[in-house]
Steps between C-alpha positions, in 0.01 A plus 500: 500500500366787300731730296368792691685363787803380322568845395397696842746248717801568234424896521504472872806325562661772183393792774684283768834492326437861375423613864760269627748726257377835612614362897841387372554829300337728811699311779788481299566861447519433118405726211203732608343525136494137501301543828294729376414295172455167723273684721288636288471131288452344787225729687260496123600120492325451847202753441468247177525181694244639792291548183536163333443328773188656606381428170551171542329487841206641353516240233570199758769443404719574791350480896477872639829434779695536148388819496529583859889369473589682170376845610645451895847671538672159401401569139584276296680286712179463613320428197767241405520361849130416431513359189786260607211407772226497156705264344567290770118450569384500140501121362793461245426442134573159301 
């Protein structure tokens, strides 16, 4: 499994628990700055991971429905979602 990959899965599921924080903090009622700051990490952190991962369909390294479910309004539940399914295909090393 190439690097490349390695490092775009580990940012993806990052943006999941960052997103997942900005919904606990939101729903919550907590502090709005902390809102604010989440939201703002989190919406650049998914305009990044769109972009990484079109990169990396371009590249072959990644099948276009990665794409498709990173950019849909799942996000990156989506994108992690599908690499949990990536993985699961993919034949395991050693």
């Amino acid at each position: 499994m190439s690097t490349y990959y390695r490092r775009v899965r580990a940012f993806s599921y990052f943006e999941l628990v960052l997103f997942t924080s900005l919904l606990v903090v939101w729903i919550g009622g907590f502090d709005p700055e902390l809102k604010t700051v989440l939201g703002w990490c989190h919406g650049f952190g998914w305009i990044a991971l769109c972009l990484l991962v079109a990169n990396g369909c371009a590249r072959n390294i990644f099948p276009w429905p990665l794409l498709a479910a990173t950019v849909s309004p799942a996000g990156p539940l989506g994108s992690s979602i599908g690499f949990v399914v990536l993985d699961r295909r993919l034949p395991s090393e050693g």
